[in-house]
C-alpha positions as CSV (number, residue, x, y, z in Angstrom):
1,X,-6.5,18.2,19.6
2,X,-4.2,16.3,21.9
3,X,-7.0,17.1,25.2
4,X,-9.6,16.1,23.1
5,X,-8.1,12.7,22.5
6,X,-7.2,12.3,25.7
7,X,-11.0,13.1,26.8
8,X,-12.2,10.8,24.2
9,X,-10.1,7.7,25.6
10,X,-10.5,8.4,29.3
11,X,-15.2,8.7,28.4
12,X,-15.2,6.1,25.4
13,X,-12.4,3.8,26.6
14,X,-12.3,2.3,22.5
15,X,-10.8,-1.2,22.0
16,X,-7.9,-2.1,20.7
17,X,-8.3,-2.0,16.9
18,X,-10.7,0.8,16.7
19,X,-10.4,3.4,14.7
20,X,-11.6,6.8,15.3
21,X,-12.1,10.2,12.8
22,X,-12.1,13.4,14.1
23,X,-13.2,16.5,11.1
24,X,-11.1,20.0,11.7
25,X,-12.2,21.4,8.8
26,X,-11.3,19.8,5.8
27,X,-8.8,17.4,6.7
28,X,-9.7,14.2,8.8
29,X,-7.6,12.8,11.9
30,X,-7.9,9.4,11.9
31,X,-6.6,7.6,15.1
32,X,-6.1,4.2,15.0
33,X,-5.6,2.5,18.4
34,X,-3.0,-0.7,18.7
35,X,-2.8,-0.7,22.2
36,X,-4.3,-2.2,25.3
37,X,-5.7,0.7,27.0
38,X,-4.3,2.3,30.2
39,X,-7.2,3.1,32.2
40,X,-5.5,3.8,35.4
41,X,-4.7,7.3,36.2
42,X,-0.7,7.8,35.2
43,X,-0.5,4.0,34.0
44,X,0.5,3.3,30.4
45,X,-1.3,1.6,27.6
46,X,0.0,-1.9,26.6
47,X,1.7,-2.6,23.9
48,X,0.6,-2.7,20.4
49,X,-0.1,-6.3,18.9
50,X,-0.1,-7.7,14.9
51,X,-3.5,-8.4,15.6
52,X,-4.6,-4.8,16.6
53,X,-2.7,-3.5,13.8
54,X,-4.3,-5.7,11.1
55,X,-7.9,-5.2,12.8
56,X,-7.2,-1.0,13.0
57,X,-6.0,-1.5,9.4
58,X,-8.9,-2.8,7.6
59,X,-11.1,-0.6,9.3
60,X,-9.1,1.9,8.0
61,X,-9.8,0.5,4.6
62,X,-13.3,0.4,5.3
63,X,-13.1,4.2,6.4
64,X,-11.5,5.3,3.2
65,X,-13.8,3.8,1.3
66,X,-17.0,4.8,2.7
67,X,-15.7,8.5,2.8
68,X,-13.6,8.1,-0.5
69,X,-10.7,9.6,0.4
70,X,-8.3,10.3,-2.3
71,X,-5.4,10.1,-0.5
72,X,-4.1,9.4,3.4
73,X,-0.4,9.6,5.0
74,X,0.6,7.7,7.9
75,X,3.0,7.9,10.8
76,X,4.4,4.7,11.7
77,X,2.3,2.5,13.5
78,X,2.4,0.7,17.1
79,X,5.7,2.4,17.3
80,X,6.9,3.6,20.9
């Protein structure tokens, strides 16, 4: 999952405040990008803003409801 994320940012090169859903089977992976992106080989991505994170949230929102999730858990976001 990990190189297929990696793939997907280093082809698609999403903004900041994107939101992306990925379907193994009957759970979805939902990756929700904060960050500048690094597009350098080896450099780093910025760092998260309040803006990205509101923006990634409500598309989120938007996601579950179109797809009517019943329920969703979280890591802790723009967190380094």
């Amino acid at each position: 999952m990990y190189k297929d994320f990696r793939h997907f940012c280093q082809t698609k090169h999403p903004s900041p405040a994107a939101v992306d859903m990925d379907e193994p089977g009957w759970r979805h992976i939902v990756n929700l990008f904060t960050q500048e992106a690094a597009y350098a080989h080896g450099s780093k991505p910025g760092d998260a803003s309040l803006s990205n994170v509101n923006h990634a949230l409500h598309a989120l929102r938007a996601l579950i409801e179109k797809e009517q999730m019943p329920s969703i858990a979280l890591p802790r976001l723009a967190c380094a």
